[in-house]
N, C-alpha and C positions, 0 to 999 in steps of 0.2 A: 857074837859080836862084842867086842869089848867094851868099855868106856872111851880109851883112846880114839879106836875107829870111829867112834860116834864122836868125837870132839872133831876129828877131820872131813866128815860125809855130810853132818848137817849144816854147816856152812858151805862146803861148795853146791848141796841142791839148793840150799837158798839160794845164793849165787845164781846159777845155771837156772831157777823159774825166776827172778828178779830182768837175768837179762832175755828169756825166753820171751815175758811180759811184755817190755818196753821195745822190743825188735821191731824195728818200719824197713824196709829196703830202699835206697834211694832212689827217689822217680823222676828217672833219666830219662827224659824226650827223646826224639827219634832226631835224629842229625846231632845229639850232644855225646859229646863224652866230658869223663870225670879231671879235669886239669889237677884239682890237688881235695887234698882233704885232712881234717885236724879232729882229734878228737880233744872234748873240753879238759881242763885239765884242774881247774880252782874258779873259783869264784870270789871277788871282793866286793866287797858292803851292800853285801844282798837286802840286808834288813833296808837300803834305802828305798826299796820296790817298797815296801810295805808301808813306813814310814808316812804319816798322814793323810793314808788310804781310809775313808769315813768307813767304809765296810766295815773295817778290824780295829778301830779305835777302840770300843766299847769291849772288845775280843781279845783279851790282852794272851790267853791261852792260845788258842786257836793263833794270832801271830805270832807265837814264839814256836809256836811249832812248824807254821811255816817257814819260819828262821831258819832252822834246822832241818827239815825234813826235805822240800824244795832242793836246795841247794847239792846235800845227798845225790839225791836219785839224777839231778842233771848231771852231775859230774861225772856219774856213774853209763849214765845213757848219751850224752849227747855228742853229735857229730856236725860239723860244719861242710859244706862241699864246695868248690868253685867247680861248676861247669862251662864247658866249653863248645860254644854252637856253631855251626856251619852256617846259620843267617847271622849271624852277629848278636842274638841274644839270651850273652855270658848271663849270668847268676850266680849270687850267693846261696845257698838255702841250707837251713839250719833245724833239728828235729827237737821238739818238747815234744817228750815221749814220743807216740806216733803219730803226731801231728807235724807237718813239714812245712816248715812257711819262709820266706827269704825274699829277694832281693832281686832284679834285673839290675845289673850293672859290667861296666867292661874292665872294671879294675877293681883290684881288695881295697886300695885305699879312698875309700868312700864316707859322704855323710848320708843321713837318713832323717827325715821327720816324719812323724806318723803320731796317730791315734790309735788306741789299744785297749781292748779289755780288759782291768786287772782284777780280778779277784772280785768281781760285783762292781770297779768303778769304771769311766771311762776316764783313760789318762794321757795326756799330753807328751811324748817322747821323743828325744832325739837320739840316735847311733850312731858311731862313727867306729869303724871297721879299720884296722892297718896293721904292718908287721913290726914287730918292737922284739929285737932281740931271741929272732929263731922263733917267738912266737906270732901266734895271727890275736888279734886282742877288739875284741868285742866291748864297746863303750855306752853304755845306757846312760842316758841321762834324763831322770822324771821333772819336768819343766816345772810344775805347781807345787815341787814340794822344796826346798832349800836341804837335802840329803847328802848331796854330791854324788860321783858318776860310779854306776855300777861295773866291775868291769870282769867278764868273760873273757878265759885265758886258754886257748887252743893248743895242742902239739900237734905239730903234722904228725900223720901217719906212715908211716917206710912202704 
């Protein structure tokens, strides 16, 4: 094997156990089907998640590597779904890694408030879900902290 081959094989098995790793299958109820779906595409002002979270204040390491590492592997992994149900209860649901968590609602253009665990804290959050320009756009906004809104950027899927 040469050198070259080896510059081309170790990056696609990385690759190939990277997305091995992080594979969830979507968990589709019985009476739903899949109405559309986006894979992530970017992320903007992620560091605002982190951003005077008391965990990682003293951690100045540890959140820059969150900075950078997090945001990676999501873009890399993640997928959004609208499902479609025969009783009428549509959903959003969205995967960190393989953990699957989302939304009851009848339309993408939606708000949300919720409580969260972030990183060791519990935090205050609002979303707000809509289509902006061929993309679907995911809006976090951390309530306690003055960061401004994080925003997850979808492509649908063909």
């Amino acid at each position: 094997m040469t050198k070259l081959s080896l510059v081309f094989f170790i990056p696609l098995v990385l690759i190939l156990i990277f997305r091995i790793a992080t594979f969830s299958p979507v968990p589709i109820a019985e009476g739903c089907e899949i109405k559309g779906s986006w894979n992530l595409n970017r992320i903007e002002n992620f560091s605002g998640l982190t951003d005077g979270l008391k965990s990682l204040e003293t951690n100045t390491l540890q959140k820059t590597f969150i900075n950078i590492l997090i945001p990676f592997i999501l873009v890399n992994s993640q997928i959004m779904v609208n499902l479609n149900c025969l009783d009428g209860n549509d959903s959003i649901i969205y995967n960190n890694l393989r953990i699957w968590t989302g939304k009851k609602q009848n339309s993408i253009n939606a708000f949300y408030s919720e409580t969260i665990d972030l990183f060791g804290d519990s935090v205050d959050i609002t979303q707000e879900i809509y289509e902006d320009g061929g993309e679907l756009v995911r809006e976090v906004n951390v309530l306690s902290a003055n960061t401004g809104k994080i925003k997850f950027f979808y492509r649908e899927i063909d």
